[in-house]
TITI-463901 format. One record per residue (C-alpha): residue number from 1; x, y, z. Coordinates in steps of 0.1 Angstrom, whole numbers, m for minus. Each point is the difference from the previous one (the first is absolute). Layout:
BEGIN
<r n="NUM" px="X" py="Y" pz="Z"/>
...
END
This chain:
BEGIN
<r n="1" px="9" py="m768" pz="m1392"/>
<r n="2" px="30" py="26" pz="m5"/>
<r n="3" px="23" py="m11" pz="m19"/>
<r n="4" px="35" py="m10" pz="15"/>
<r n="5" px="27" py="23" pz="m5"/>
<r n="6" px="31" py="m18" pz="m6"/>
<r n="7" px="29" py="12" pz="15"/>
<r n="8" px="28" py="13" pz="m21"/>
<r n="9" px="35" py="m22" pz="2"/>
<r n="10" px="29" py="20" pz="7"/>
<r n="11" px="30" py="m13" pz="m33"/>
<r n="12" px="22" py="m23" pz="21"/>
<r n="13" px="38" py="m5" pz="m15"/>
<r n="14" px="3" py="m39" pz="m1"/>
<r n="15" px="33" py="m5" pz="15"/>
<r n="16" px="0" py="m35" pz="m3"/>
<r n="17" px="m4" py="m2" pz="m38"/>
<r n="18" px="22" py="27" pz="m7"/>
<r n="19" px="28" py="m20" pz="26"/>
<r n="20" px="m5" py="m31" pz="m18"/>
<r n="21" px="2" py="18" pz="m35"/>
<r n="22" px="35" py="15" pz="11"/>
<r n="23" px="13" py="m34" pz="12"/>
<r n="24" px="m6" py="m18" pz="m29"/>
<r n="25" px="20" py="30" pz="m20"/>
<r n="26" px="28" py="m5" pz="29"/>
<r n="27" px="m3" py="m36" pz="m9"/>
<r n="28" px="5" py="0" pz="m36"/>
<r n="29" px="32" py="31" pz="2"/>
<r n="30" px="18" py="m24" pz="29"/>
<r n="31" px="m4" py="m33" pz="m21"/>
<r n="32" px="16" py="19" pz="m33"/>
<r n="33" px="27" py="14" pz="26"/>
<r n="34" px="6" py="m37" pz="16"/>
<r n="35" px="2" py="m21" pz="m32"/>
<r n="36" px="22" py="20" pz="m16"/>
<r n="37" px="33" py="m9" pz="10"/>
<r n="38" px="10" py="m45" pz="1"/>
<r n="39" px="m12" py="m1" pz="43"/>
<r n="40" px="m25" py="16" pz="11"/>
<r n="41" px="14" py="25" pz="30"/>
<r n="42" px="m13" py="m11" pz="39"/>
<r n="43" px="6" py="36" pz="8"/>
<r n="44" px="m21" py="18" pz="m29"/>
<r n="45" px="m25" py="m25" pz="7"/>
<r n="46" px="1" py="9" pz="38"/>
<r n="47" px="m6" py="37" pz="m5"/>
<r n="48" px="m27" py="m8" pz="m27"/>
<r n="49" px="m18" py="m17" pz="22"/>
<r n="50" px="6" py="19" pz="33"/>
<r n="51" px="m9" py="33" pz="m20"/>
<r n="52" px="m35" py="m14" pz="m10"/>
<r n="53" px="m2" py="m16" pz="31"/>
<r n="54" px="5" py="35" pz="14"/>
<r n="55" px="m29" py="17" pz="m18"/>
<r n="56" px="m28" py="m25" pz="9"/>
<r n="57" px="12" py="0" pz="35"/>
<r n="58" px="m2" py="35" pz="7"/>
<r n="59" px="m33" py="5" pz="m26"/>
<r n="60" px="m16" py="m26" pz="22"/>
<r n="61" px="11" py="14" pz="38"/>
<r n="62" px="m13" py="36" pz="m17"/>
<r n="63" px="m32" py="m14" pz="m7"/>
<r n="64" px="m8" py="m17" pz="35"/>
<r n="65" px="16" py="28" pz="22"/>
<r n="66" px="m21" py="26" pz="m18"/>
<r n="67" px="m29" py="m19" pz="m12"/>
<r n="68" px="0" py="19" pz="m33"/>
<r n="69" px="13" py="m11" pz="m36"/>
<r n="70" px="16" py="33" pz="m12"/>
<r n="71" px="40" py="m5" pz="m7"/>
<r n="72" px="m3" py="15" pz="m34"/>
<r n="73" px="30" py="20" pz="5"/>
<r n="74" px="22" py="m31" pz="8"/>
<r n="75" px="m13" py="m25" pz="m20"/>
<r n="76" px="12" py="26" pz="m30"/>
<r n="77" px="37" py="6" pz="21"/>
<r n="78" px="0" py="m39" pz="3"/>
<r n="79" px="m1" py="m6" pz="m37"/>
<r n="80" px="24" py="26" pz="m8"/>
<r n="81" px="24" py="m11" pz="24"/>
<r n="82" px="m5" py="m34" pz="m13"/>
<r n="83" px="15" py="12" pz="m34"/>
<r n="84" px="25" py="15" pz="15"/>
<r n="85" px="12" py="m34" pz="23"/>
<r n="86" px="m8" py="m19" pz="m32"/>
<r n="87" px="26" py="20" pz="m21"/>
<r n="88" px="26" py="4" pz="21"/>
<r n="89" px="m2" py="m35" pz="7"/>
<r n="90" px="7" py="m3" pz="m39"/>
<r n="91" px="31" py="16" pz="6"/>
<r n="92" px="13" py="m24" pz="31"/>
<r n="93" px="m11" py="m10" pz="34"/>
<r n="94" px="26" py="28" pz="15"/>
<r n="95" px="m26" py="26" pz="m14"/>
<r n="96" px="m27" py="m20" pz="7"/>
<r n="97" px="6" py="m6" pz="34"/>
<r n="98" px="11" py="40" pz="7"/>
<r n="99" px="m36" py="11" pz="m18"/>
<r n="100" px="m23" py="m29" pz="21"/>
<r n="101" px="16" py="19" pz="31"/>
<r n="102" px="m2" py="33" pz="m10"/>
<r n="103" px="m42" py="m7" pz="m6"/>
<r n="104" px="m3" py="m13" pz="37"/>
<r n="105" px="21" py="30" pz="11"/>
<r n="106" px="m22" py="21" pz="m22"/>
<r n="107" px="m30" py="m16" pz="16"/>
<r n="108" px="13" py="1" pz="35"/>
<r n="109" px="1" py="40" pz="m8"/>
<r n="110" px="m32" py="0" pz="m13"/>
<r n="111" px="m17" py="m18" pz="31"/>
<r n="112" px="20" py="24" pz="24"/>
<r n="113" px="m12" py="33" pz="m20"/>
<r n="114" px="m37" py="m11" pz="0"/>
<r n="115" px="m1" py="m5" pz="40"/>
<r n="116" px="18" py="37" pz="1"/>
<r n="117" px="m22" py="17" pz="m23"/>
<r n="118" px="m32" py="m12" pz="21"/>
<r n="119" px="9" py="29" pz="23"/>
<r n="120" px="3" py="37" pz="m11"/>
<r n="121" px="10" py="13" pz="27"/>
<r n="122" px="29" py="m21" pz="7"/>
<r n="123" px="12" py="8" pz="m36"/>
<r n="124" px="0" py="37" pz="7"/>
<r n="125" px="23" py="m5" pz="30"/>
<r n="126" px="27" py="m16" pz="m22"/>
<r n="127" px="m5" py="19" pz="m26"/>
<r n="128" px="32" py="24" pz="5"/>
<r n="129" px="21" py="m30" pz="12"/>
<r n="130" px="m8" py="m17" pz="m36"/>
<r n="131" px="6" py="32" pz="m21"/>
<r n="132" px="32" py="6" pz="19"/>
<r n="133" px="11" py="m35" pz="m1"/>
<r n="134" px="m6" py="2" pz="m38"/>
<r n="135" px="27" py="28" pz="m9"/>
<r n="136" px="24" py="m17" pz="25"/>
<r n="137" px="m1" py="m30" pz="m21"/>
<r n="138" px="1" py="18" pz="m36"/>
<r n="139" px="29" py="20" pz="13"/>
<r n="140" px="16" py="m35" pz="12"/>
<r n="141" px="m9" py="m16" pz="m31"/>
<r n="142" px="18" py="36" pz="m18"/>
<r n="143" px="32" py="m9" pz="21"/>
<r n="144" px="1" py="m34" pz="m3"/>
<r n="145" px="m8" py="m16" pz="m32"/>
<r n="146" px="22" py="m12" pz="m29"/>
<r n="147" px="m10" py="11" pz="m31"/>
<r n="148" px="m16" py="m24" pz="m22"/>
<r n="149" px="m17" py="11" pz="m34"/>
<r n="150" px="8" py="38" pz="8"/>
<r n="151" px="m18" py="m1" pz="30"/>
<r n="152" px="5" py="0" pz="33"/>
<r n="153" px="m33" py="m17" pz="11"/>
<r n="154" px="16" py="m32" pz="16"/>
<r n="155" px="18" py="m11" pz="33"/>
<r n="156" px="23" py="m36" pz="m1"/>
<r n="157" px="m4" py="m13" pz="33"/>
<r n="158" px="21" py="m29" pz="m9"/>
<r n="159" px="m25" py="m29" pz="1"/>
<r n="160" px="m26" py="22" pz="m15"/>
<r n="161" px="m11" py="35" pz="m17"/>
<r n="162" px="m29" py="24" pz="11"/>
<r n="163" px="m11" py="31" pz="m20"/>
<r n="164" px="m13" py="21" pz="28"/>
<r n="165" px="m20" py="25" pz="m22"/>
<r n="166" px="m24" py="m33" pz="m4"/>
<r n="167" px="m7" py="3" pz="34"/>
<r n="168" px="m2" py="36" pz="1"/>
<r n="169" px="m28" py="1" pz="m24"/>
<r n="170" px="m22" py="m15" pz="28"/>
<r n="171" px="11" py="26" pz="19"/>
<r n="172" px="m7" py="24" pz="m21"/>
<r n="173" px="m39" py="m8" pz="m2"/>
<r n="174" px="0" py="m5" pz="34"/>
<r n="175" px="11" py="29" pz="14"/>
<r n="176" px="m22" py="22" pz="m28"/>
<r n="177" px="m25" py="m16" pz="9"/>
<r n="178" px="2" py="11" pz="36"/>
<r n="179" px="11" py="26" pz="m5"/>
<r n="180" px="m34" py="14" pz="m25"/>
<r n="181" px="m22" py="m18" pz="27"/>
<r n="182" px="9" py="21" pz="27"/>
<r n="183" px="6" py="32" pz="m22"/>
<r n="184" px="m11" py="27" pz="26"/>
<r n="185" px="26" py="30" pz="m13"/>
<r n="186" px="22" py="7" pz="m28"/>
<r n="187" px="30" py="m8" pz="23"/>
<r n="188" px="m11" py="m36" pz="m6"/>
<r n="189" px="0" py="3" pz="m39"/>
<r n="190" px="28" py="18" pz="4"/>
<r n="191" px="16" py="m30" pz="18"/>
<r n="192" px="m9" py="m24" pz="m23"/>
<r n="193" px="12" py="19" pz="m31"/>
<r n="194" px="34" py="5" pz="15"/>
<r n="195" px="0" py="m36" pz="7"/>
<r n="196" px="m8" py="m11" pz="m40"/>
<r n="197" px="24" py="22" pz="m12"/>
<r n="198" px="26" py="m13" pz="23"/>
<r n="199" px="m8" py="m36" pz="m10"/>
<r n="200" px="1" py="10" pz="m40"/>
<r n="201" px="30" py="19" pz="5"/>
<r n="202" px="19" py="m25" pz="16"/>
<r n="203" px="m7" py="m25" pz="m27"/>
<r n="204" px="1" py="26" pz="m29"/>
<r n="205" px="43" py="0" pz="18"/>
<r n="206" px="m5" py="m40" pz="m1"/>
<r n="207" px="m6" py="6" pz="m39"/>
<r n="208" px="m26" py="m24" pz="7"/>
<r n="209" px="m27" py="20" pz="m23"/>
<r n="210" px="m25" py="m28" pz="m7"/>
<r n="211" px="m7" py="m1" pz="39"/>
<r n="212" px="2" py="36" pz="4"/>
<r n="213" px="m25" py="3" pz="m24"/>
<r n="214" px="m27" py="m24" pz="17"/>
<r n="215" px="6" py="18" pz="29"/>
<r n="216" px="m9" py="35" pz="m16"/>
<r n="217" px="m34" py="m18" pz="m20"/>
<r n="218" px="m13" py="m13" pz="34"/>
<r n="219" px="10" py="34" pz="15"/>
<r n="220" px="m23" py="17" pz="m24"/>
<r n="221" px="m27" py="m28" pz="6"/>
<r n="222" px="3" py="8" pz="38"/>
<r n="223" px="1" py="36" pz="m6"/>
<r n="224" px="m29" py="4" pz="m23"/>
<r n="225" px="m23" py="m24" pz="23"/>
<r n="226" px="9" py="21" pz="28"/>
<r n="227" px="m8" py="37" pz="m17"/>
<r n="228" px="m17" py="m8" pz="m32"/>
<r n="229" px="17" py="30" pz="m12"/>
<r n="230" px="10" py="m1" pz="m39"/>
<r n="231" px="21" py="31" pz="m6"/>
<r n="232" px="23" py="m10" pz="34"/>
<r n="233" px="6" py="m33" pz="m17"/>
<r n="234" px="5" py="19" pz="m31"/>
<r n="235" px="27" py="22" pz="15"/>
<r n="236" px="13" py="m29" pz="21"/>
<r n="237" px="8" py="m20" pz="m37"/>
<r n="238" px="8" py="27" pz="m19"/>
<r n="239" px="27" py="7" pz="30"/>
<r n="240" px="12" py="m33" pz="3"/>
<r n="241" px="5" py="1" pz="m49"/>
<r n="242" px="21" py="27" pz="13"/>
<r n="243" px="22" py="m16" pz="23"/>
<r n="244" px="3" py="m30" pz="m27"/>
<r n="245" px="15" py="20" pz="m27"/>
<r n="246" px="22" py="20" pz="20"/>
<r n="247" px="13" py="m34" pz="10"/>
<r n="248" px="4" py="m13" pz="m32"/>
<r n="249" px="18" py="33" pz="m7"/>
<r n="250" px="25" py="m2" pz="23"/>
<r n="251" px="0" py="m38" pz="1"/>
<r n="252" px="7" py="m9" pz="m38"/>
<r n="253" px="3" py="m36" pz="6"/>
<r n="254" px="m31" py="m4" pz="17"/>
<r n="255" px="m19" py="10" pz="m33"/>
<r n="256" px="25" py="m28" pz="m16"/>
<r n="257" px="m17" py="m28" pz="17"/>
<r n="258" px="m30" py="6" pz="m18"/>
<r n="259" px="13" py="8" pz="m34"/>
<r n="260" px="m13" py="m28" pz="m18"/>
<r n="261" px="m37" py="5" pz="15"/>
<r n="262" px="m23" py="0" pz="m29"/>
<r n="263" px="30" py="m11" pz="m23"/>
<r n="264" px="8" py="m35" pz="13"/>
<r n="265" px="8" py="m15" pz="m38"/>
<r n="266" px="26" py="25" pz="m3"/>
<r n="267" px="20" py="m12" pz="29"/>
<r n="268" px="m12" py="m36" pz="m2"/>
<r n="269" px="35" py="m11" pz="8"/>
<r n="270" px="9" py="27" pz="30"/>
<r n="271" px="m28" py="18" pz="23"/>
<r n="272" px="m31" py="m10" pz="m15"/>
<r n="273" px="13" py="m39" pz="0"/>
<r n="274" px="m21" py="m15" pz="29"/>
<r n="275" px="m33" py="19" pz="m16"/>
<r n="276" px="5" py="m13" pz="m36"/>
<r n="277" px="4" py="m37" pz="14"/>
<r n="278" px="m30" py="4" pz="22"/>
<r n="279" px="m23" py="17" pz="m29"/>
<r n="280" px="13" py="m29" pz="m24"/>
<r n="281" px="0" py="m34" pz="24"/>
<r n="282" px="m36" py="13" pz="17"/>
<r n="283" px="m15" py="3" pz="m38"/>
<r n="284" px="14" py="m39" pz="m2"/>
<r n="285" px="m16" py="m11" pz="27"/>
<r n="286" px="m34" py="0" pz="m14"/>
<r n="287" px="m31" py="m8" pz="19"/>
<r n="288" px="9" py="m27" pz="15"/>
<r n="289" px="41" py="2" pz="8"/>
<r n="290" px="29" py="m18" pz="m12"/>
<r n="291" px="0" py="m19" pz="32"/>
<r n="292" px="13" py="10" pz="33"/>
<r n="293" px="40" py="m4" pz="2"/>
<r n="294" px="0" py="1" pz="m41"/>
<r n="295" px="0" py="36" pz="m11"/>
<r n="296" px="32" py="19" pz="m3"/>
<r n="297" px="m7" py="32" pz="18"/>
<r n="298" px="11" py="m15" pz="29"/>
<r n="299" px="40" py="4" pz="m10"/>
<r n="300" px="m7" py="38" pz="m3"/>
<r n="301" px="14" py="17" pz="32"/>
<r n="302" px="m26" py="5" pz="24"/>
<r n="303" px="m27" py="m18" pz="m15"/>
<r n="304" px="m14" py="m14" pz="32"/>
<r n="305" px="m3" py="34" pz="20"/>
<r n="306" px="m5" py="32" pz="m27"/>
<r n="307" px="m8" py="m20" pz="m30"/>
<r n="308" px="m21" py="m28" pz="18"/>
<r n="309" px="m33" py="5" pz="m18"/>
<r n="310" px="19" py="m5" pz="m34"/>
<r n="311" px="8" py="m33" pz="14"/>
<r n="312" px="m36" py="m7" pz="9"/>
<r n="313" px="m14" py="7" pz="m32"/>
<r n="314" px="26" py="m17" pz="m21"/>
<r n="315" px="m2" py="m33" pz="24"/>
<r n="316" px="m36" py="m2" pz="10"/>
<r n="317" px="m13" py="20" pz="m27"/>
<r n="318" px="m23" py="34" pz="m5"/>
<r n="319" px="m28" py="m17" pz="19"/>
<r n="320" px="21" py="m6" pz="32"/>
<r n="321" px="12" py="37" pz="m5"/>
<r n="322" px="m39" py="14" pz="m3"/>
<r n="323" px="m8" py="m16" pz="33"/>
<r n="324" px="31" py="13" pz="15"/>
<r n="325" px="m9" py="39" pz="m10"/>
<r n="326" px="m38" py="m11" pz="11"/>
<r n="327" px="12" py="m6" pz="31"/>
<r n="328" px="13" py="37" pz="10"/>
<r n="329" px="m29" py="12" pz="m21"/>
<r n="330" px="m22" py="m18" pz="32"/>
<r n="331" px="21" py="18" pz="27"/>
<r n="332" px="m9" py="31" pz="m16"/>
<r n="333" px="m36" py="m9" pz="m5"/>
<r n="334" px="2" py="m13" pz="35"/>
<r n="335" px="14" py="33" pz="15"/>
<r n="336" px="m26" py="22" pz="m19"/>
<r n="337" px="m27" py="m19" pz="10"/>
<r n="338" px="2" py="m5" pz="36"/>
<r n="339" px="15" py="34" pz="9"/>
<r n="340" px="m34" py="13" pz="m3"/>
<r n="341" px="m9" py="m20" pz="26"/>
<r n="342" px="25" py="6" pz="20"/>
<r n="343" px="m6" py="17" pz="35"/>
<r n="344" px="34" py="16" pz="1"/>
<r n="345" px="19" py="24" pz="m22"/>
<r n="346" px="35" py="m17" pz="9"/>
<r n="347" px="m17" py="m31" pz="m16"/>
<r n="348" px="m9" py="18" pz="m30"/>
<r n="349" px="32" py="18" pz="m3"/>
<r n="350" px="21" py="m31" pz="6"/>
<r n="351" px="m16" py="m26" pz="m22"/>
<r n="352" px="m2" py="27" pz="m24"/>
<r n="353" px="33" py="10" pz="m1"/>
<r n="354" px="13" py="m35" pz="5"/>
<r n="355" px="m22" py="m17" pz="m31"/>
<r n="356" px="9" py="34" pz="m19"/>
<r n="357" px="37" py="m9" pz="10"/>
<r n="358" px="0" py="m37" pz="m15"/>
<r n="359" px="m17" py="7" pz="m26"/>
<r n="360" px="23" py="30" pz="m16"/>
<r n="361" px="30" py="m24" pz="10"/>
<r n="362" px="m15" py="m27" pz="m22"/>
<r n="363" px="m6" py="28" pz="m28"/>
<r n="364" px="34" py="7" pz="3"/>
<r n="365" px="17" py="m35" pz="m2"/>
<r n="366" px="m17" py="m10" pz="m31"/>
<r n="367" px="m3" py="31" pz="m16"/>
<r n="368" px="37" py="7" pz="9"/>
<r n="369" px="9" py="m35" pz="m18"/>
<r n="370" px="m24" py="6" pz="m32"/>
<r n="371" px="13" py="33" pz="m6"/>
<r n="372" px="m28" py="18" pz="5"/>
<r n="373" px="16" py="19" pz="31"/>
<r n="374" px="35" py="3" pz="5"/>
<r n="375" px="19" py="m32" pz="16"/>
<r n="376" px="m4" py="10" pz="38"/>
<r n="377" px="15" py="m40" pz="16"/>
<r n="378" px="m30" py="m1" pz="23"/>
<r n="379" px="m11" py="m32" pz="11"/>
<r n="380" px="m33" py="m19" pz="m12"/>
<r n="381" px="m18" py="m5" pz="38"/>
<r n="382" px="m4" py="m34" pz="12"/>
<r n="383" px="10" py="m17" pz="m29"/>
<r n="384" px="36" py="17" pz="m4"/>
<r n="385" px="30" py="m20" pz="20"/>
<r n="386" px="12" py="19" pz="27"/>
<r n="387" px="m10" py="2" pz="40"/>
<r n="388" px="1" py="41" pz="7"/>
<r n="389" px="m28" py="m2" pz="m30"/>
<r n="390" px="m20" py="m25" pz="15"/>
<r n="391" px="m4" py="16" pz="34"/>
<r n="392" px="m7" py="30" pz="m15"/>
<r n="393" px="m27" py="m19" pz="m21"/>
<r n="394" px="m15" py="m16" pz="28"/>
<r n="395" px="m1" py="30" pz="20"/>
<r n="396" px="m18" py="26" pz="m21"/>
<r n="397" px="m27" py="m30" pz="m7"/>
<r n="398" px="m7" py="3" pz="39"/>
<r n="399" px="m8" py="33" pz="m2"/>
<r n="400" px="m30" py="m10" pz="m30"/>
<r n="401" px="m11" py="m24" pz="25"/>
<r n="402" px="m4" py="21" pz="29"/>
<r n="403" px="m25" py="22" pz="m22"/>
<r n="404" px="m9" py="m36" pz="m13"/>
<r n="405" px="m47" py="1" pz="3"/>
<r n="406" px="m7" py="m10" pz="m35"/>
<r n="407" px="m27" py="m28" pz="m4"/>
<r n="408" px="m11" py="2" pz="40"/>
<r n="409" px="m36" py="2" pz="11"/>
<r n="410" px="m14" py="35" pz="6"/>
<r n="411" px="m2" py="m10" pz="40"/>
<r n="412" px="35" py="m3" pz="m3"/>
<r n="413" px="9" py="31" pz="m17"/>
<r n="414" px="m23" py="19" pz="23"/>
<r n="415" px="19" py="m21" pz="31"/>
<r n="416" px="31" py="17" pz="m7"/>
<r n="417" px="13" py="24" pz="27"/>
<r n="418" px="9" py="38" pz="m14"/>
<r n="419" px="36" py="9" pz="16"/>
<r n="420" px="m13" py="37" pz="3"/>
<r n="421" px="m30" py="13" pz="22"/>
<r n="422" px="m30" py="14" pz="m16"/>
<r n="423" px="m2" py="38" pz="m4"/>
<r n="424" px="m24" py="16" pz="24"/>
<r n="425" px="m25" py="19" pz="m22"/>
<r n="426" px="m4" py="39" pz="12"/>
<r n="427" px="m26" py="11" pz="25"/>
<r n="428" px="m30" py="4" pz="m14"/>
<r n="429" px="7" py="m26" pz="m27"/>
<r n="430" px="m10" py="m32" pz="m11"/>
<r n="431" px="32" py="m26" pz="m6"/>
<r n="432" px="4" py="11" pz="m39"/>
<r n="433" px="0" py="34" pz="8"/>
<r n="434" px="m40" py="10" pz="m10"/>
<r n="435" px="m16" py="20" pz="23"/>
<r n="436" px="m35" py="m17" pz="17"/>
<r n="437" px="m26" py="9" pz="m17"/>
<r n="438" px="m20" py="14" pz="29"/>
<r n="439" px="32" py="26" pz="4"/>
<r n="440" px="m7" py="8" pz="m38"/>
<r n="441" px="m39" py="8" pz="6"/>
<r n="442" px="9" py="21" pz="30"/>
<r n="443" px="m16" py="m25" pz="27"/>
END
């Protein structure tokens, strides 16, 4: 009798574990926030509890609706956003209670983008609408914002503050993403090109330069996917050096804001002061932390938005801050992975450009606080305080989901409908373009 052939078991990502894992981390953070003051607060204890209460609830509708256990991608935003509530809610329940609604805000986006993304065609009809609606709120956000930190990258709207360039950066994947798609002509390039530099110029004029230059990376990323062409990316970065220095030229104090980059000692007391506390208070953190709400980076200026993962290293410790950089390390790994499965180059391009995009933020924030890159004040996403940075967090991770096939059965993959029709193979031809072999012997 044959043998029987067993058949091979497609990896399944336990979601339940993993869940019950980050919970019992939740746990343990919310109990060293609660018990640190003389009464324990109803309200932290209210948005503890609703935010874990939150995750199970929507990992458990996800997994009847679809029938399928694969919420990688959120069970890895969960935990980080779970740092994030658990620190701000070191700081007092107003930040607390600002962050816990900035998450379901960031979700409600995220929910929203995945229903619009399901249709490619819809997309390219809005398309222009979105890349025109973009510069009209730049230029707003050029006309109307204060100027806080040099920049003007904020709008006061009296019971709250938006950074509109957060938002934009959706945007900006979404309509390049299109956009390469449906590239039929140059005109469209063209287009698209026109609109990049529009968007860098006008926050280039914000002198909002960290942004600015995540928008240029993932315009590379987009560009290169698109074209695979090294010497126009070559020309494109050597043009855009250019542009730098001449700025820096006629913009002296520009180059000032990053005088003490790769000197911070020197200017331990002036502009290198928020890096030499981070460098020194994240060494004294250890492994295992000091304890949340008991390091003293959290008196530095900004140390729960720019400087956040300091805070998470010194408080939790350099464990806590390894799984944090895991995390975006998976989104990548995600995107790279599942793009190749992916029956649509917007997919590609946009989880791509949108992983690429979190990813060289991240490399930014802590580099930029460590000293390795120059001090940029870009946020740390989902774990930084702030809404526009949550959104925008939340946002790009729906674009990684749409592309999202990793761990699904072959049937599955193969189930997936291509947005563009097959090409027609040639008369004469066979579908990969060899010629019948009766045709070649002349029959």
């Amino acid at each position: 009798m044959a043998a029987k052939t067993k058949k091979k078991i497609q990896p399944k990502f336990k979601q339940i574990t993993v869940m019950v894992f980050i919970s019992l981390f939740q746990l343990l953070s919310a109990a060293c926030v609660l018990y640190r003051g003389e009464e324990m607060s109803v309200v932290l204890t209210l948005i503890f509890m609703g935010y874990m209460v939150l995750e199970w609830l929507y990992m458990m509708i996800g997994i009847i609706a679809t029938g399928t256990d694969y919420f990688e991608l959120e069970a890895m935003a969960f935990f980080l956003c779970g740092i994030g509530i658990t620190l701000c809610a070191s700081y007092g329940e107003s930040y607390a209670l600002k962050q816990i609604v900035a998450v379901l805000m960031g979700l409600a986006v995220y929910l929203v983008m995945q229903a619009v993304l399901k249709n490619i065609d819809f997309c390219q009809k809005i398309r222009l609408p979105v890349a025109v609606l973009s510069i009209l709120i730049l230029i707003a956000n050029l006309i109307l914002a204060g100027t806080t930190n040099g920049t003007l990258n904020w709008i006061d709207l009296g019971f709250f503050s938006i950074q509109p360039s957060e938002i934009v950066k959706i945007a900006f994947v979404f309509v390049g993403a299109v956009t390469l798609e449906y590239l039929i002509s140059n005109t469209s390039l063209t287009r698209y090109i026109i609109f990049s530099v529009a968007c860098i110029g006008l926050l280039f004029l914000m002198q909002d330069f960290g942004t600015a230059l995540i928008f240029f990376f993932t315009f590379i990323l987009i560009a290169f996917m698109r074209s695979g062409d090294v010497r126009t990316i070559a020309l494109i970065c050597t043009a855009a050096l250019l542009g730098a220095v001449l700025i820096i030229y006629f913009k002296p104090y520009v180059a000032s804001r990053f005088q003490a980059y790769g000197r911070v000692w020197d200017y331990a007391d002036t502009s290198g002061y928020q890096q030499v506390r981070t460098l020194v208070y994240m060494a004294s953190g250890g492994l295992l932390g000091l304890g949340i709400g008991e390091g003293r980076l959290r008196n530095v200026y900004a140390s729960s938005t720019d400087l956040v993962f300091g805070v998470v290293c010194e408080e939790m410790g350099l464990i806590v801050g390894l799984c944090v950089l895991i995390c975006f390390v998976g989104f990548a790994l995600f995107a790279v992975i599942t793009v190749r499965q992916s029956g649509s180059s917007f997919y590609a391009i946009a989880a791509t450009a949108a992983a690429g995009m979190l990813l060289f933020q991240l490399s930014l924030n802590i580099f930029g606080i460590t000293d390795i890159l120059p001090l940029t004040g870009v946020t740390l996403p989902f774990v930084s305080r702030g809404g526009s940075s949550m959104i925008c967090s939340w946002g790009l991770l729906a674009y990684i989901r749409a592309a999202g096939v990793m761990f699904r059965p072959p049937e599955a993959i193969a189930s997936i409908p291509v947005s563009r029709p097959v090409r027609k193979a040639p008369a004469g031809r066979m579908p990969n373009g060899d010629i019948p072999v009766a045709k070649r012997q002349g029959r």
